[in-house]
C-alpha positions, -999 to +999 in steps of 0.1 A: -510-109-116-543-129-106-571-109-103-590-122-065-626-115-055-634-092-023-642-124+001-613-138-012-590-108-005-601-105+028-586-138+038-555-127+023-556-092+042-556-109+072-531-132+067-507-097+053-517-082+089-508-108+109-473-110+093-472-072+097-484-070+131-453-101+141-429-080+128-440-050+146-450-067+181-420-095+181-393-079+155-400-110+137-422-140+120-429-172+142-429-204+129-456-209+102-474-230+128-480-206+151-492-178+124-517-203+109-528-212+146-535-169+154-554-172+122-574-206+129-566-218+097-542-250+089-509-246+078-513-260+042-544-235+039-519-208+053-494-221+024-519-214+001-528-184+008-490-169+010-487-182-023-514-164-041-504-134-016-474-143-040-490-136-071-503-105-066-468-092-055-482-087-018-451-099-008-424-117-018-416-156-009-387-182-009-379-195-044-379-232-034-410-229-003-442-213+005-422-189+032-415-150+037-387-140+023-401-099+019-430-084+033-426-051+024-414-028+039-398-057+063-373-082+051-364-113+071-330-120+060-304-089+065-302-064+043-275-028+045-307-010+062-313-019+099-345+001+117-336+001+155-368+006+177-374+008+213-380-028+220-367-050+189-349-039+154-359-051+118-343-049+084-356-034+052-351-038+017-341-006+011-341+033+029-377+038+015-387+009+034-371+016+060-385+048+067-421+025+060-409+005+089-406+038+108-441+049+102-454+022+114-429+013+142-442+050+157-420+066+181-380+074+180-361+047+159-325+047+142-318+039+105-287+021+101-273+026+069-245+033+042-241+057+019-248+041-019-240+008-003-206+015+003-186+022+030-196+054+050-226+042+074-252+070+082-272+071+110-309+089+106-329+095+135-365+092+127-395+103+149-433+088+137-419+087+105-404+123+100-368+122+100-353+143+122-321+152+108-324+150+070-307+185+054-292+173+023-299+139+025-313+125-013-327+089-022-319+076-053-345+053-070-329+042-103-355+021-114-390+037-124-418+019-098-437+007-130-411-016-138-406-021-100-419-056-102-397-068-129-375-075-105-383-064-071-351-072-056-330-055-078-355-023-076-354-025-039-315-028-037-310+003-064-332+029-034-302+040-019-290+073+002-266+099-011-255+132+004-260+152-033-269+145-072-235+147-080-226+116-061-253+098-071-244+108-109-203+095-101-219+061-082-238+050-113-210+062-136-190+038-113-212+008-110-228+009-146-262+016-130-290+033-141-299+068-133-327+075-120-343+102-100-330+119-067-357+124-042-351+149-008-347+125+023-381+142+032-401+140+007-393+098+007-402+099+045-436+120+033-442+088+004-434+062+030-456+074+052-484+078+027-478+043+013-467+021+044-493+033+067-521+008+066-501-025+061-505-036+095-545-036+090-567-061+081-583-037+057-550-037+038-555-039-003-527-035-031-531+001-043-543+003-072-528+021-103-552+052-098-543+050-057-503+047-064-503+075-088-519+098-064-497+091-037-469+097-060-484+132-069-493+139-035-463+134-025-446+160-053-434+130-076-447+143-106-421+138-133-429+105-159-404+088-144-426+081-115-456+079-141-479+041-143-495+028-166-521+000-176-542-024-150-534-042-118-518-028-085-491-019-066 
């Protein structure tokens, strides 16, 4: 990951807020005209930019073209995790950013989802991020978040909802996964909210090691499965 100076990373916050901010206002992202337009900037400097947004894994773009692909917590292709606000619906990558897209939704939403992937949809009812309805619920996250980045989409697909350990223990058993760590429904709302909450502001940064660790512990993920390590951010 590129290391970029403070006026440098300002120009990159904004162009991470506006993104945020189309999800959130128009439940999705305009043509790359028009965001480069809101930001007065050209649409090659806006290409630029998304690209080195790129290396520092502030979100994720199409292989083959400077274009969104993931901004997390939002994707904009479909995924099993569909948020369903009071004006438009998004997709996530997976439940914990879904509940992100919850927090910063605000209000009542639904969580469309299924059950390891599979085939028993669940329905959560969320309200400013706390879910409403979550006794027994557990997210599984098979892949520790310091290897997270190894390969994002396969982390995000493996952060799935279960109704108890023992399921999640057969489901891996099943599907040669790893396993991971089970984490209360509420508890993943409590990090979601915690770690989602300023992406739609300019003064967004990547948290850094020291930031993501705290969250973590503040949010009672204190085993060293969910410990970091080294430089750079998250």
């Amino acid at each position: 990951m590129k290391e970029v100076d403070e006026d440098g990373m300002q120009g990159l916050a904004d162009v991470h807020a506006i993104l945020i901010q189309n999800f959130l206002e128009i439940g999705r992202l305009p043509e790359a005209k028009h965001i480069a337009a809101s930001l007065g900037i050209t649409p090659s400097e806006l290409a630029e930019r998304l690209n080195r947004l790129s290396d520092l894994h502030g979100l994720v773009l199409h292989p083959r073209a400077p274009e969104p692909w993931v901004v997390h917590p939002f994707s904009t292709t479909p995924t099993p995790h569909f948020v369903e606000g009071q004006q438009h619906g998004w997709w996530a990558p997976c439940i914990w950013c879904a509940l992100g897209v919850a927090q910063l939704a605000g209000g009542k939403v639904r969580i469309y989802t299924r059950l390891g992937a599979e085939s028993e949809p669940m329905t959560l009812q969320v309200e400013d991020g706390v879910p409403l309805d979550a006794e027994g619920i557990v997210i599984h996250f098979s892949i520790p978040p310091r290897n997270a980045w190894n390969n994002v989409h396969q982390h995000c697909s493996l952060v799935l909802p279960f109704r108890s350990e023992a399921d999640i223990v057969t489901w891996c058993g099943k599907h040669g996964q790893p396993l991971g760590k089970a984490v209360p429904l509420v508890t993943t709302a409590t990090l979601a909210r915690r770690w989602y909450g300023p992406y739609a502001k300019s003064s967004w940064r990547k948290w850094t090691v020291e930031q993501a660790q705290e969250i973590f512990q503040e949010s009672g993920l204190t085993s060293p499965f969910w410990a970091l390590s080294g430089k750079g951010t998250y």
